[in-house]
Every structure is written in C-alpha cells, then in structure tokens.
SEPA-88161 format. One record per residue (C-alpha): residue number from 0; z, y, x negated; residue in three letters. Coordinates in steps of 0.05 Angstrom, whole numbers, plus 32768, in hexadecimal, padded with zeros to 4 digits. Example, Ala and Ser with C-alpha at 12.3 -4.5 7.8 and 13.67 -1.06 7.14 Angstrom:
BEGIN
- resi/pz/py/px/resn
- 0/809C/7FA6/7F0A/ALA
- 1/808F/7FEB/7EEF/SER
This chain:
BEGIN
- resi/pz/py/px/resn
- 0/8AD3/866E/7B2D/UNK
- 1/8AA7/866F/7B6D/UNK
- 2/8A8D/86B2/7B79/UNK
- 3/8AA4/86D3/7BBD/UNK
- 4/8A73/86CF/7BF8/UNK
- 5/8A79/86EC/7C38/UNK
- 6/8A58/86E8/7C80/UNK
- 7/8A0E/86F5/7C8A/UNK
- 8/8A21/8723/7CBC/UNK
- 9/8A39/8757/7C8E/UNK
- 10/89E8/8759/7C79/UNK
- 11/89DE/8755/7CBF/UNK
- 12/8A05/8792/7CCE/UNK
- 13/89E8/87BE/7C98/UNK
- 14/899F/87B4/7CB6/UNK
- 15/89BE/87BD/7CF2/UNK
- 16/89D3/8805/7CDD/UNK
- 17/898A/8817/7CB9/UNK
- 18/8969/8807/7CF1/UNK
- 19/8997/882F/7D1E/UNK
- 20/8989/8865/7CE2/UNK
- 21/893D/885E/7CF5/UNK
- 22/8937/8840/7CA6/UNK
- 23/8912/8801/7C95/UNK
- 24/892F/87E3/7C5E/UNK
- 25/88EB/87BB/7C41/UNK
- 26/88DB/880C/7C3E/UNK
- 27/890D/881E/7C17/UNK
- 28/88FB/8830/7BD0/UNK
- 29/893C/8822/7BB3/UNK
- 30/893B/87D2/7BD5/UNK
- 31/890D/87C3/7BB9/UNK
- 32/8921/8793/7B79/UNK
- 33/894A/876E/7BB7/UNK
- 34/8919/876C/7BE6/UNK
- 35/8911/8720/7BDA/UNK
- 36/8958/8712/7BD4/UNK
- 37/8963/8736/7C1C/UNK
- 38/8926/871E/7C3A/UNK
- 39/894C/86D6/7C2E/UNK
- 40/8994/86ED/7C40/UNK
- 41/897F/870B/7C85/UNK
- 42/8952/86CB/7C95/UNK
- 43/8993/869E/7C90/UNK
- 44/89C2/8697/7CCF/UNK
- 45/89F2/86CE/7CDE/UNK
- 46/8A2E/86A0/7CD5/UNK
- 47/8A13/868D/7C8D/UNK
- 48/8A33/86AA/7C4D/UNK
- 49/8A13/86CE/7C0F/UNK
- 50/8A2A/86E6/7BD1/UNK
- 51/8A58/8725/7BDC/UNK
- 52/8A3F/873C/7B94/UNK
- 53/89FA/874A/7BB4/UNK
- 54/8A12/876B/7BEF/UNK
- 55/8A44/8796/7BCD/UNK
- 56/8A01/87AC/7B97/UNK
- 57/89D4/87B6/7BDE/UNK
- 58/8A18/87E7/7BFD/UNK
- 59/8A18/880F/7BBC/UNK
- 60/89CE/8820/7BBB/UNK
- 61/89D0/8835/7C04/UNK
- 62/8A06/885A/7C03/UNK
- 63/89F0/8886/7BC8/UNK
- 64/89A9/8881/7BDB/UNK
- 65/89B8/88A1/7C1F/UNK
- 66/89EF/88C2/7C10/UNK
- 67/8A1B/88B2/7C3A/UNK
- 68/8A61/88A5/7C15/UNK
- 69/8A84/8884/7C59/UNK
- 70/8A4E/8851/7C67/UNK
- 71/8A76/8819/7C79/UNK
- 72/8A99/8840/7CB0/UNK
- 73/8A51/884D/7CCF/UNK
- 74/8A43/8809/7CCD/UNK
- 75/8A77/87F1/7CE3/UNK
- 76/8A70/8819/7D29/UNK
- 77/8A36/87E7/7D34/UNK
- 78/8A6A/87AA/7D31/UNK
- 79/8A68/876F/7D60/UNK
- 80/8A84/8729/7D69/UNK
- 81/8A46/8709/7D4E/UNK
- 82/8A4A/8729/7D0B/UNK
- 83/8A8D/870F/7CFC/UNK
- 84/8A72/86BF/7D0E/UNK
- 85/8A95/8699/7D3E/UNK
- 86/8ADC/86B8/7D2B/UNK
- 87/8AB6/86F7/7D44/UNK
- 88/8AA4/86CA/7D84/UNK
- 89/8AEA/86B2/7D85/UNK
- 90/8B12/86F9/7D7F/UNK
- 91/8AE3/870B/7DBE/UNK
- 92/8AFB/86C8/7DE4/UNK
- 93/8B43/86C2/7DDC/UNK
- 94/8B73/86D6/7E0F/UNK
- 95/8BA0/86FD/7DE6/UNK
- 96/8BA8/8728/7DA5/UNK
- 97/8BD7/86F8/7D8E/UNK
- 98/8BAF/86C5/7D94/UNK
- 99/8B6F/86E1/7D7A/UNK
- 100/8B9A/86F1/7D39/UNK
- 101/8BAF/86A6/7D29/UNK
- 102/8B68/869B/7D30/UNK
- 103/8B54/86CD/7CFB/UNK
- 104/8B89/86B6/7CC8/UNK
- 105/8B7F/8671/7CD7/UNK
- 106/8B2F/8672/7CCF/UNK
- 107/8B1F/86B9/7CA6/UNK
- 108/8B01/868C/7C6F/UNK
- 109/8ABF/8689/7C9B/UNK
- 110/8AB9/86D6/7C93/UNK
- 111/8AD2/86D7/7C4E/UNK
- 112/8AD4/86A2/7C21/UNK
- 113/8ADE/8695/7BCF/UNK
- 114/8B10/8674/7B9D/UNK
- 115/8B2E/86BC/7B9E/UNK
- 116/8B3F/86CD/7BE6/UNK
- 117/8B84/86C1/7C05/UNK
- 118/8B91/86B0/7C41/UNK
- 119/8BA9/86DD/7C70/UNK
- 120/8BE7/86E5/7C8C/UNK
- 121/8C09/8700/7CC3/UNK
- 122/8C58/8716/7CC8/UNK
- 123/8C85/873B/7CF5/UNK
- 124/8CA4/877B/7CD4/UNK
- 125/8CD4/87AD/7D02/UNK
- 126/8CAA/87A5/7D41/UNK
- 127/8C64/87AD/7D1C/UNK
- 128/8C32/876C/7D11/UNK
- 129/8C13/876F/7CCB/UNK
- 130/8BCD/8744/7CBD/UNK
- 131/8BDA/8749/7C70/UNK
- 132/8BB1/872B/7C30/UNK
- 133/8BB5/873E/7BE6/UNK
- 134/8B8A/8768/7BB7/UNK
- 135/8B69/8739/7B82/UNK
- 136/8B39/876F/7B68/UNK
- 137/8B1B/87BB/7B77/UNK
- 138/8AD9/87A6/7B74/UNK
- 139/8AE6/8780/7BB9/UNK
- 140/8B00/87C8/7BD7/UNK
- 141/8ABA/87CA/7BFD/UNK
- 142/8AC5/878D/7C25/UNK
- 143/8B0E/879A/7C2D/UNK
- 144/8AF6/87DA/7C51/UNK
- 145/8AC5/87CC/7C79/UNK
- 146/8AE6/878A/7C93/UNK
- 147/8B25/87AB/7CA6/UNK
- 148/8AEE/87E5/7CC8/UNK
- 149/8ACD/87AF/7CED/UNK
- 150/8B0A/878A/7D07/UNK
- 151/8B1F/87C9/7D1E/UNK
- 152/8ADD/87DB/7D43/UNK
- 153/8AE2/8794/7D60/UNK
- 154/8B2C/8798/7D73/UNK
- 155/8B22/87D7/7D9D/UNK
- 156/8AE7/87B8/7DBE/UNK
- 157/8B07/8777/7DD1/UNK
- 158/8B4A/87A0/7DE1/UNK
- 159/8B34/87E8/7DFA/UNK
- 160/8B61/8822/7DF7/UNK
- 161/8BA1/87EA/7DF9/UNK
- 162/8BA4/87D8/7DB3/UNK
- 163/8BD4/87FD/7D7D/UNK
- 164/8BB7/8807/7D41/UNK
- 165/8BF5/8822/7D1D/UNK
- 166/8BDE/8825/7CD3/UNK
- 167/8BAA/8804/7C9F/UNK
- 168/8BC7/87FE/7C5A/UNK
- 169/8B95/87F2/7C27/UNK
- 170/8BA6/87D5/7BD8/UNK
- 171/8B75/8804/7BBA/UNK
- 172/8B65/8841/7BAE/UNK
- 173/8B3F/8870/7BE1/UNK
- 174/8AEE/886A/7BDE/UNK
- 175/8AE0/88A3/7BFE/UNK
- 176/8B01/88E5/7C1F/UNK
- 177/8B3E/88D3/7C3A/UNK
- 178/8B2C/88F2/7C81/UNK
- 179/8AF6/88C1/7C8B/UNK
- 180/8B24/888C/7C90/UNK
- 181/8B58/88AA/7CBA/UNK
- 182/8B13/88C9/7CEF/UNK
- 183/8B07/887C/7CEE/UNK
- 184/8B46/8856/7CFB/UNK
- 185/8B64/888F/7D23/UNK
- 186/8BA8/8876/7D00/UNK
- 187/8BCF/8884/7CBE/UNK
- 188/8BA7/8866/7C83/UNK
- 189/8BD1/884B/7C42/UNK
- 190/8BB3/8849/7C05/UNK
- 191/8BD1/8825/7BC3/UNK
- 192/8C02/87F6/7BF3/UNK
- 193/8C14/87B1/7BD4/UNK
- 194/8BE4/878D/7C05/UNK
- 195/8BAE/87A3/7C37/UNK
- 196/8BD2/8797/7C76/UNK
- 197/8BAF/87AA/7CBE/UNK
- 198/8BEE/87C0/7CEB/UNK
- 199/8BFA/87C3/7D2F/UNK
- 200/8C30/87C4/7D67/UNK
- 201/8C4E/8789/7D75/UNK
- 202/8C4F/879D/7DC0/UNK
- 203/8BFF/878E/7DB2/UNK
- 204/8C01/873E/7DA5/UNK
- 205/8C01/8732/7DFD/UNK
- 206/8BCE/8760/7E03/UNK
- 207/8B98/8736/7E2D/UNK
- 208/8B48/8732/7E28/UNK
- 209/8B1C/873E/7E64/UNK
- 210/8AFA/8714/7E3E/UNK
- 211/8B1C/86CF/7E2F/UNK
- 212/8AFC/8699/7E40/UNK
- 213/8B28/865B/7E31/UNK
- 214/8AEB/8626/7E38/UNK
- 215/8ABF/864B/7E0C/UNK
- 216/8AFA/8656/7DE0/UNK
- 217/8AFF/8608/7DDA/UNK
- 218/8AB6/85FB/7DCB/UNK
- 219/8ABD/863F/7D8E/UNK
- 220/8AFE/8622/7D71/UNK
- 221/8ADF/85D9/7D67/UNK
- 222/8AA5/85F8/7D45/UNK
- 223/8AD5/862A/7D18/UNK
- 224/8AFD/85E4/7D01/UNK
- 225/8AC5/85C6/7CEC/UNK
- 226/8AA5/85FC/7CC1/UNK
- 227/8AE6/85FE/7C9D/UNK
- 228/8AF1/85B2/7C8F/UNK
- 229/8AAC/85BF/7C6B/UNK
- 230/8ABA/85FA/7C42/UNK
- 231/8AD6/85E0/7BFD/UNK
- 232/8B1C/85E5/7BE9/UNK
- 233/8B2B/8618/7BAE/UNK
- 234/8B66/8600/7B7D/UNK
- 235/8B87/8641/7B60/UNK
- 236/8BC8/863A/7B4B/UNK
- 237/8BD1/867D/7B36/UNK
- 238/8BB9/8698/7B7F/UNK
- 239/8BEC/8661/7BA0/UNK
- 240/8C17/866D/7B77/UNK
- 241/8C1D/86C3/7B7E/UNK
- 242/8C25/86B1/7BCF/UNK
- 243/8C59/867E/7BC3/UNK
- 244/8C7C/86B8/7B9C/UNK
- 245/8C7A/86EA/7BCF/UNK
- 246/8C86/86C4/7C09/UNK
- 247/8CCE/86B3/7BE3/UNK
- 248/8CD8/86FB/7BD1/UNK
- 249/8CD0/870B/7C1B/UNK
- 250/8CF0/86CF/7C3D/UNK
- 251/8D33/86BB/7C07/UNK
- 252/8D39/8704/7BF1/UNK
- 253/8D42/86E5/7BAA/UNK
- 254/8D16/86DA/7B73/UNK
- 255/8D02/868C/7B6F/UNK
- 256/8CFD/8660/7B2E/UNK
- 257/8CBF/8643/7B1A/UNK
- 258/8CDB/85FA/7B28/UNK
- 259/8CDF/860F/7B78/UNK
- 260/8CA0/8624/7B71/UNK
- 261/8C80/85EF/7B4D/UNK
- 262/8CA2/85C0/7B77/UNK
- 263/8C81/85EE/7BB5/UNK
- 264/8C39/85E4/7B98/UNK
- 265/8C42/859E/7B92/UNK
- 266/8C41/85A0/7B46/UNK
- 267/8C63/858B/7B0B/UNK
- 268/8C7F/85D0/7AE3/UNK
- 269/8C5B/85BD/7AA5/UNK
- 270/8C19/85B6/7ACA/UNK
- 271/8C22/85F6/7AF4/UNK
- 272/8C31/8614/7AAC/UNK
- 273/8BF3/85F7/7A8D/UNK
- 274/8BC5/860F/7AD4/UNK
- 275/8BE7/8657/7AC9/UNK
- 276/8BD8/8658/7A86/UNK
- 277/8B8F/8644/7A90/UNK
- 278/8B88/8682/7AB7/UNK
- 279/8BA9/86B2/7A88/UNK
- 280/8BE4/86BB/7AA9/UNK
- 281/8C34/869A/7AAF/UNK
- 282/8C6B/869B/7ADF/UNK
- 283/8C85/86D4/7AC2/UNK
- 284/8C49/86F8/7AD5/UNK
- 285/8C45/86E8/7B17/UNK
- 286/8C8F/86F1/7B25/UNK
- 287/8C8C/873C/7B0B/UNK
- 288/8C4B/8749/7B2F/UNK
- 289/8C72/872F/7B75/UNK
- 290/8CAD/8754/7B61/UNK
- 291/8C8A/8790/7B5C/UNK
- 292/8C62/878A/7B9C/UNK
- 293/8CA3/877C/7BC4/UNK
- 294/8CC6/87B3/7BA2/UNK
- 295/8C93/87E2/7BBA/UNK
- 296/8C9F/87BE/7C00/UNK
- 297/8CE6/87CA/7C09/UNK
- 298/8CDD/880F/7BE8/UNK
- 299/8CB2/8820/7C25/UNK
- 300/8CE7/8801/7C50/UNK
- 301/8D1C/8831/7C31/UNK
- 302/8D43/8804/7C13/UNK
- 303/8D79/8816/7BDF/UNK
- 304/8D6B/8808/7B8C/UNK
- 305/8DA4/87D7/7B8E/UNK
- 306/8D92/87AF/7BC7/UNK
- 307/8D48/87A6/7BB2/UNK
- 308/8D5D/8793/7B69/UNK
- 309/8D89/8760/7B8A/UNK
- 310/8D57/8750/7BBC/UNK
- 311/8D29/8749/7B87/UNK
- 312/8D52/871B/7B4F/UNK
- 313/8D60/8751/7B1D/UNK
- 314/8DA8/8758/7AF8/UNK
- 315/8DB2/879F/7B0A/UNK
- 316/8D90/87DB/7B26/UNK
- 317/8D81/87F5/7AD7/UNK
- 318/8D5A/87B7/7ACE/UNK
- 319/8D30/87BB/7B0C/UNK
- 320/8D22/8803/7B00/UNK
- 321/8D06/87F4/7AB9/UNK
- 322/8CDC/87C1/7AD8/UNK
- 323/8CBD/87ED/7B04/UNK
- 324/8CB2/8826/7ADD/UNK
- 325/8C91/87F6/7AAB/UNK
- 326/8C6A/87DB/7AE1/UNK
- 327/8C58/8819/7B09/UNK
- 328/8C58/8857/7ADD/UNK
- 329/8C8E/8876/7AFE/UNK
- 330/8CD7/886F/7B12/UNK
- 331/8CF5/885E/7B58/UNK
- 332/8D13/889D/7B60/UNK
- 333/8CD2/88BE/7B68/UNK
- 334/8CAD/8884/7B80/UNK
- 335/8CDF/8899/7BC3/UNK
- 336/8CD3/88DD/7BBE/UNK
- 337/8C8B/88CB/7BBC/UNK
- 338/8C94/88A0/7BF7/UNK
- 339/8CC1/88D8/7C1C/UNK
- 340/8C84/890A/7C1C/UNK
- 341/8C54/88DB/7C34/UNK
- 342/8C7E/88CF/7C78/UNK
C-alpha cells in the first residue's frame, strides 16, 4: 500500500515557524541525520507532496527537542493560502463558505493524499454543517491536528469574526493538555468521536469573501482538475466498502446486506469476499465496526436503546447492548451517563 504523502507546505510551514523562533534548522544538532532529506524536501515546489512518515519523525524531534508539547498550534498561527496549494488559493477566492467547502471535499487529495485517506464529506445535521472523514490509524493524529488547526486559522482569515466554529471532534485521543486545544479553537473540542468532524453553523455556508474573485477562481479550479486527473486511483475495497456501510446506516436507518453492497461497489459478492479477505478483514467486520460508530452517533443524539438497535439492524435492545459492550468496554447505560456529564 502507497505510503501517505502530504503537501510540501506542511515542511514549508515548520521552517516558517523556526525562523519566526529565530532557529536555523541546518543549526540544529538534532537535524542533523535529515539534513539531506530536508535540504531536498524544501527545494521542491510548495504544492509538491512528501512522505508524511518523514515529516511526522521531523514534528517529533522538534517538539521534544524544544519542548514545546503544542507545536502544531504555533505553527499553525503562521498559516496561509499558499501552504495549503491551490485549494489554499481557492478557499481564499471563492465567494462563499459554502462554496469554498465543496472545493475542499471535492479536491482535499492535493493536500492529503494515499491509498488510506477517505474522502471527505460534508452533511447537514440539526442546523450544524459537519466536514467529516474517518480515523484509519493514531499514528496519523499529528496531521489530523494540525490540518484541522490550519483550516481553522485560514477560515477565520478568509471569514473574520463571521464564521461559527461550533465544535472540532477529533477520533483520537488528546496529544497534549486539553486546554491547549480549547485556547486554540476557542470552541468545544471532542475527543474519542466516531469521526473527526470540523463543525460549524449552518447560518455560516452564505457567509461572503471580500476576497472572491470569480475569474481567478476559474483559472485555480482548472488547474485543481487537472492535478487530480493525474494523481493515481487507489482500489481499497475494504475503505469503499466501510463508507458504503455508513452512508446506509445513516441514510436507510437499517443495516444493509453484503449483496447491496457488493452490487454498490460494482462487484460480484464472491470477489468483494475474496478483496476483504485479502486485507484481513469480512463483511461482518465492517458491519460491526459501522454499527458501532453509528451507535455512538445516535447515542450523542439522545436517542433511545430501542430505536438505535432498530435503527441499527439488531433483533432486540439485549442484542445491541451485548454488541456494544463487547465492542466498547462498557454498557449504554453508562456510555449516556458518560455523555450526560460531558454536556
């Protein structure tokens, strides 16, 4: 499987913040078995991509080597369009939030790309706008962070003091103190939700840009198309087949057979068997991993036990709630206490 890469502007963006720190980093003791390595990365064009192994080794030793435990929150204060490529460019250029947002789920594969990463998506939930994507791994937490930090940074410079950041709901665990996030965001911060899932008002999506430019805009969204036609296209059944899943939890409130979903994928059910199989996993597996993340959904939403187990395909409330204690440790009862307190 293809390793992850991201945008050249995240190595961009942490010389960015050295230099603002008055720190060379060709000075830097602890840089210097990558000195090469970054020499080469920072030489490349700002809209290139590099592995996000390397970058993710370079964070680590900076943050412990100068101590400074919330690094990606002081880097991202440095944020602008250019670091985020020309869906950084386009964000600044459209002439509304809503519009900037198709852009970054239509074209966030030039910021982020890799047979892992899922597209994003955006939904409509009680008069709130989510910009969603799964968790594949912890060891991608870094970049989780600090791109949700930056897009933040960015939003509120595109959209000053108009935007409503409600909440940021992150799929892992905290990486720091808990009030660093909340000093950043300004907002309620989430951690151990389903998804990571940036929220805001839905009152926000007509909110206008002093700076749209609707020529320019043209010229950016031509050059964003064709990047993309010449990225490669990732076949991962498993991945496709986990958002096939939870988009029918979510949309038919019932729990879907693997022929619908076979027939969804454009496959036969004996080859998505054999593809799920190759990847150590089966339907089965997948279903009870959606299950559980759209239990934990409606949960939130305050849902009763007997409409989420129907919701959710089970016979009876007994059999969801031995599902879920298998699955998280604990039982619904106080997984909604748990809840309750955190309100």
């Amino acid at each position: 499987m293809q390793e992850l890469h991201i945008l050249n502007g995240y190595f961009q963006l942490w010389n960015m913040y050295l230099t603002e720190q008055q720190l060379n980093w060709r000075q830097l003791a602890f840089l210097t078995p990558y000195q090469s390595q970054l020499e080469h990365v920072l030489s490349l064009p700002i809209d290139s991509q590099s592995p996000y192994s390397f970058f993710s080794a370079v964070m680590e030793l900076t943050r412990q080597h100068l101590d400074c435990p919330q690094l990606i929150f002081e880097m991202a204060q440095f944020i602008r369009a250019e670091h985020f490529g020309v869906l950084g460019y386009m964000a600044t250029r459209c002439s509304s939030v809503a519009e900037a947002l198709r852009y970054i789920v239509r074209f966030s594969r030039l910021v982020i790309d890799g047979a892992e990463v899922s597209p994003m998506r955006m939904s409509h939930q009680d008069g709130e706008i989510h910009l969603s994507w799964p968790l594949h791994d912890e060891k991608y937490a870094l970049v989780n962070e600090l791109t949700t930090a930056c897009m933040a940074r960015l939003a509120k410079q595109i959209f000053p003091a108009s935007l409503q950041l409600l909440r940021i709901q992150f799929a892992h665990a905290p990486q720091m103190a808990h009030y660093h996030y909340e000093k950043f965001f300004g907002c309620s911060v989430i951690f151990g939700y389903p998804q990571y899932s940036f929220v805001i008002s839905s009152d926000s999506l007509d909110l206008k840009s002093e700076l749209a430019d609707p020529s320019l805009m043209q010229l950016l969204l031509k050059q964003a198309e064709e990047a993309i036609a010449s990225k490669p296209r990732y076949e991962n059944a498993l991945q496709h087949l986990h958002q096939q899943v939870a988009e029918s939890l979510r949309l038919s409130a019932q729990a879907p057979k693997i022929e619908q979903m076979a027939d969804e994928l454009h496959l036969s059910v004996r080859t998505l068997q054999r593809k799920l199989q190759e990847q150590g996993s089966s339907f089965k597996q997948v279903l009870d991993a959606e299950r559980m993340k759209r239990c934990e959904q409606l949960l939130q939403q305050g849902i009763a036990f007997t409409e989420i187990a129907r919701q959710l395909g089970y016979s009876d409330q007994s059999a969801l709630a031995r599902a879920y204690k298998a699955s998280a440790g604990q039982t619904l009862m106080q997984r909604k206490k748990q809840l309750k307190l955190n309100i």
